[in-house]
Phi, psi and omega in degrees: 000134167283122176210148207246120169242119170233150180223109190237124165302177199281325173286010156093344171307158183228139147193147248194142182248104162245159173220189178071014178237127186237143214070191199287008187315300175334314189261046165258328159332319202224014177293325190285307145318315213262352151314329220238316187264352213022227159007080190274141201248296210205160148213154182239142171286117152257216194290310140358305178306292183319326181315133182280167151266134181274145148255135153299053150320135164232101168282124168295192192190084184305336178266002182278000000 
């Protein structure tokens, strides 16, 4: 499941988790925060990021 867990401080700060997601997606997933929070001070990479997105492919066999 995809999911954003954020936390904006009494200063207004803003910071975000995203998870369930793999590859660069996420951060099309958090292009609208970071609109919004203007100014991004750090961001981390986890694993997720690195991570490839898979497809299921299933091959026939058209002659069976």
């Amino acid at each position: 499941m995809e999911t954003i867990k954020i936390k904006i401080s009494k200063a207004c700060e803003i910071e975000y988790e995203v998870a369930g997601v793999k590859g660069k997606k996420c951060k099309d997933l958090t292009k609208a925060i970071d609109t919004i929070a203007g100014k991004v001070l750090s961001t981390k990479i986890t694993g997720e990021y690195c991570a490839v997105e898979t497809e299921n492919k299933h091959l026939t066999n058209k002659d069976n």
